[in-house]
N, C-alpha and C positions, 0 to 999 in steps of 0.2 A: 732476159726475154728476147726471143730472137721476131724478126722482122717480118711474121706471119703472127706470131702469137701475139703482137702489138696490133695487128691488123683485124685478127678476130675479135678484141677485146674493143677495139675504138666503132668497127662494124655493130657488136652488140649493144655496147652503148649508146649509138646511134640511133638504132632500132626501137629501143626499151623507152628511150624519150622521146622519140616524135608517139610512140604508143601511150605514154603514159601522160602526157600533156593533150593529147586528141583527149583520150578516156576522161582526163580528169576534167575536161571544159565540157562534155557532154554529159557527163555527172550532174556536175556544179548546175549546169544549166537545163538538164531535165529531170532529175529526179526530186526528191523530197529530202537527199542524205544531207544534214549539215557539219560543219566542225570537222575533227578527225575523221571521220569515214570518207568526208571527199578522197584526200590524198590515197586513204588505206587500200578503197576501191580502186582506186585508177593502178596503186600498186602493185593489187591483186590478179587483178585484169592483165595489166600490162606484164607483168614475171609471166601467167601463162601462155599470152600470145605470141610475144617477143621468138622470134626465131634464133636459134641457139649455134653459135660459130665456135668452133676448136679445130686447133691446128694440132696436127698427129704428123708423128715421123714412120715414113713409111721406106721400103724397099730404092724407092725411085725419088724419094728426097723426100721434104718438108712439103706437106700439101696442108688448106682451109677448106674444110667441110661444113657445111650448114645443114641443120635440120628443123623441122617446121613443122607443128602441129597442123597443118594443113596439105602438107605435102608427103607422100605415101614413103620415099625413099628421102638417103641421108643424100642431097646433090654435093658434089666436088665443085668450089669455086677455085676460077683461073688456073 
């Protein structure tokens, strides 16, 4: 793995947990779901929110892309 693809992957991860621990404590704490569907929901949630980073080789070297269900275009990170 080279030093962008370790970078997207640690970025993602990053992302998917602070989303998936916010989701899961506001679950747990407002809704009525108990047991397994806490976790399942915030998992649910969080896989679709989570902004998605891959490193692609291009022309002009190794670039990090992100893309985001809320953002219209793929942006170029760094």
């Amino acid at each position: 793995m080279t030093k962008l693809q370790v970078r997207a992957f640690i970025y993602q991860l990053g992302c998917f947990a602070i989303l998936f621990i916010s989701i899961r404590y506001l679950v747990e704490r407002y809704t009525g779901l108990t047991g397994f569907w806490i976790p399942m929901t915030a998992f649910m949630v969080g896989t679709i929110l989570s902004p998605k980073f891959k490193s692609i080789n291009t022309n002009d070297g190794e670039k990090l892309y992100m893309r985001w269900i809320f953002l219209k275009d793929v942006k170029e990170i760094g």
